[in-house]
Residue frames as qw, qx, qy, qz and C-alpha x, y, z in Angstrom:
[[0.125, -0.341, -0.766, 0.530, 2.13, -10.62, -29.25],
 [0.109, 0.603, 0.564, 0.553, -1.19, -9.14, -29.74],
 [0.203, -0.628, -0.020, -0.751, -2.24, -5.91, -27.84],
 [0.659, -0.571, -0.041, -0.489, -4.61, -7.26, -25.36],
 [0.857, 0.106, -0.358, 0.356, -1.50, -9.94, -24.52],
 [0.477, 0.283, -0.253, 0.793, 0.69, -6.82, -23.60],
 [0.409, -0.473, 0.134, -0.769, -2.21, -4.51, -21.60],
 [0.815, -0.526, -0.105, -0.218, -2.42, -7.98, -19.24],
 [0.774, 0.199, -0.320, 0.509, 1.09, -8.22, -19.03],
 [0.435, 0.308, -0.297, 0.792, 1.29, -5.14, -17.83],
 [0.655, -0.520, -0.028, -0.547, -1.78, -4.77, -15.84],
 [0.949, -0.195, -0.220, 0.113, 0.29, -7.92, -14.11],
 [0.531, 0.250, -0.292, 0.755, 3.72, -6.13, -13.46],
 [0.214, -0.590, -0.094, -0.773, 1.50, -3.46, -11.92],
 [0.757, -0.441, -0.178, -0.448, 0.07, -5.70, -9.77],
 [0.791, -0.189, -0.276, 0.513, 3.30, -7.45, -8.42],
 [0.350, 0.324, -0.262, 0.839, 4.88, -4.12, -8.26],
 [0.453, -0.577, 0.015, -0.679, 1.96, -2.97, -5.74],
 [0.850, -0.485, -0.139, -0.153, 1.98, -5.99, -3.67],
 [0.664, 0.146, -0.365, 0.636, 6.06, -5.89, -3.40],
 [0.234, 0.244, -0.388, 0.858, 6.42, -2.52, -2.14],
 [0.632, -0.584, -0.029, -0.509, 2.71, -2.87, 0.01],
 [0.873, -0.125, -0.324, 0.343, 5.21, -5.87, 1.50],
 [0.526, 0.366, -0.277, 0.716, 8.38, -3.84, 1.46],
 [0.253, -0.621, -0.063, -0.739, 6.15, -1.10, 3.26],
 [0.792, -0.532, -0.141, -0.263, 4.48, -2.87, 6.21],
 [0.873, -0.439, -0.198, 0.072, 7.36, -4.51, 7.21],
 [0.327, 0.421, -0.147, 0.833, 9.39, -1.24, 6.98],
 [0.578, -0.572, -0.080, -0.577, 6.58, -0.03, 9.38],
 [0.865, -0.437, -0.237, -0.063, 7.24, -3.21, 11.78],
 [0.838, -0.446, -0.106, 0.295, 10.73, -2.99, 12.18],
 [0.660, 0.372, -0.177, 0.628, 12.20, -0.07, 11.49],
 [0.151, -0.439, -0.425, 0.777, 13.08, 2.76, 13.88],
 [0.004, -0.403, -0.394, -0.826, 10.18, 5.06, 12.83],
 [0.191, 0.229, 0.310, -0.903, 7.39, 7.74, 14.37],
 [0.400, 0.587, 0.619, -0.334, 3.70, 7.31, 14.26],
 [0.451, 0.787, 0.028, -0.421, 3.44, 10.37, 12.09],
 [0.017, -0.418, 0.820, 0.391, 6.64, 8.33, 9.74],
 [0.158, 0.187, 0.969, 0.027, 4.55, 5.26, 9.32],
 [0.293, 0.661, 0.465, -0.511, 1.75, 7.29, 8.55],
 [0.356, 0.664, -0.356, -0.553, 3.34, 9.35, 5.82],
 [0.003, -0.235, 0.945, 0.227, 5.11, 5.87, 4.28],
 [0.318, 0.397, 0.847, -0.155, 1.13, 4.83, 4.18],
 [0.334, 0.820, 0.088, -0.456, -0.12, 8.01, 2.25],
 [0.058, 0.610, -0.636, -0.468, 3.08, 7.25, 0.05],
 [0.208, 0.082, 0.971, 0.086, 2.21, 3.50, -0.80],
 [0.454, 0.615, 0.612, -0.202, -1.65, 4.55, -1.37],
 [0.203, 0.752, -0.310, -0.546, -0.20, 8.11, -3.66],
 [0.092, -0.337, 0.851, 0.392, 1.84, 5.26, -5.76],
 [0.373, 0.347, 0.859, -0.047, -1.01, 2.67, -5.69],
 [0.369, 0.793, 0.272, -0.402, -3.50, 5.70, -7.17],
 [0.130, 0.763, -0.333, -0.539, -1.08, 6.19, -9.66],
 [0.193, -0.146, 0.936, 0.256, -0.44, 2.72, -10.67],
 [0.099, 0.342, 0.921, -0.158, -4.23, 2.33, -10.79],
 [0.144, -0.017, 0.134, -0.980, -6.08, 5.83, -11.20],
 [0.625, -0.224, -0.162, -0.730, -9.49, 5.75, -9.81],
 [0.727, -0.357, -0.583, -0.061, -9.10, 3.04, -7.60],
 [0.018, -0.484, 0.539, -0.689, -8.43, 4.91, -4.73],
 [0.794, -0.283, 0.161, -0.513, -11.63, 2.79, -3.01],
 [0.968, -0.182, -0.146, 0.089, -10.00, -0.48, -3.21],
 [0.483, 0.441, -0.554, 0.516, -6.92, 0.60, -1.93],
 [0.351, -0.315, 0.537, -0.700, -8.76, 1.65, 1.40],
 [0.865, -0.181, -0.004, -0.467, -10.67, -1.79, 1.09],
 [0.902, 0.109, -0.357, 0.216, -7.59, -4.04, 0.66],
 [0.516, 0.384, -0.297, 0.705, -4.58, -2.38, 1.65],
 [0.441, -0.637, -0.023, -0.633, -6.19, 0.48, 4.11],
 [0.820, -0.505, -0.153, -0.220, -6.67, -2.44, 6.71],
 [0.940, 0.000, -0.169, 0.297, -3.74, -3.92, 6.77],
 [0.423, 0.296, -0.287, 0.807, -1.39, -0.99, 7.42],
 [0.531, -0.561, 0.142, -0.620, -4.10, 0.02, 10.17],
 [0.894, -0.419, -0.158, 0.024, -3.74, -3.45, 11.82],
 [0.862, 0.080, -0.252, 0.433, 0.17, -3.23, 11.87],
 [0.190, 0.490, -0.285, 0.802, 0.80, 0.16, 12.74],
 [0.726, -0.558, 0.186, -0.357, -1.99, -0.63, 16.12],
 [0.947, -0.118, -0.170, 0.246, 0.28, -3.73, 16.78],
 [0.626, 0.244, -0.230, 0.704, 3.54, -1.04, 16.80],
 [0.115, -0.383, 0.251, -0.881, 2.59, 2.42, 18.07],
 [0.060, -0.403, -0.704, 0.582, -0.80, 0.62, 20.68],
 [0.446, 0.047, 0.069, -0.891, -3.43, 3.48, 19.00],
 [0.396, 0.207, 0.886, -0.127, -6.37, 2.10, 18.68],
 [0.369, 0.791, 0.315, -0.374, -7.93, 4.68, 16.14],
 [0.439, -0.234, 0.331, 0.802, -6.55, 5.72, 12.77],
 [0.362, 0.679, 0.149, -0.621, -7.78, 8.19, 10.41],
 [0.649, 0.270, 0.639, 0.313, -8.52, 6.30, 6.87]]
């Protein structure tokens, strides 16, 4: 297998492993017992991981990801504001 074979393989594992546990995450957020400021941290934790999986894309995590755990946590906790 030649190099560039193995650096999209694994640029591809990366990428399932981010969208599993951005899954796992949210819908740990929807239904488990948890506290604003819980669901909050368990978002900082998912973006910490993402930055690491990725480094330097902290901006598209707050363009993809960002929203989505802002729409679900207004759907549980009712704010209407969150700090990004």
């Amino acid at each position: 297998m030649r190099m560039e074979e193995k650096e999209i393989r694994e640029e591809n594992r990366k990428i399932r492993f981010l969208r599993y546990l951005v899954d796992f995450s949210l819908q740990s957020i929807q239904q488990e017992v948890l506290s604003l400021a819980e669901a909050l941290k368990v978002v900082e934790d998912v973006k910490r991981a993402a930055c690491n999986l990725f480094p330097g894309k902290e901006e598209t995590f707050e363009l993809i990801y960002r929203p989505r755990f802002n729409r679900v946590i207004q759907e549980r906790f009712g704010v209407t504001s969150l700090i990004s």
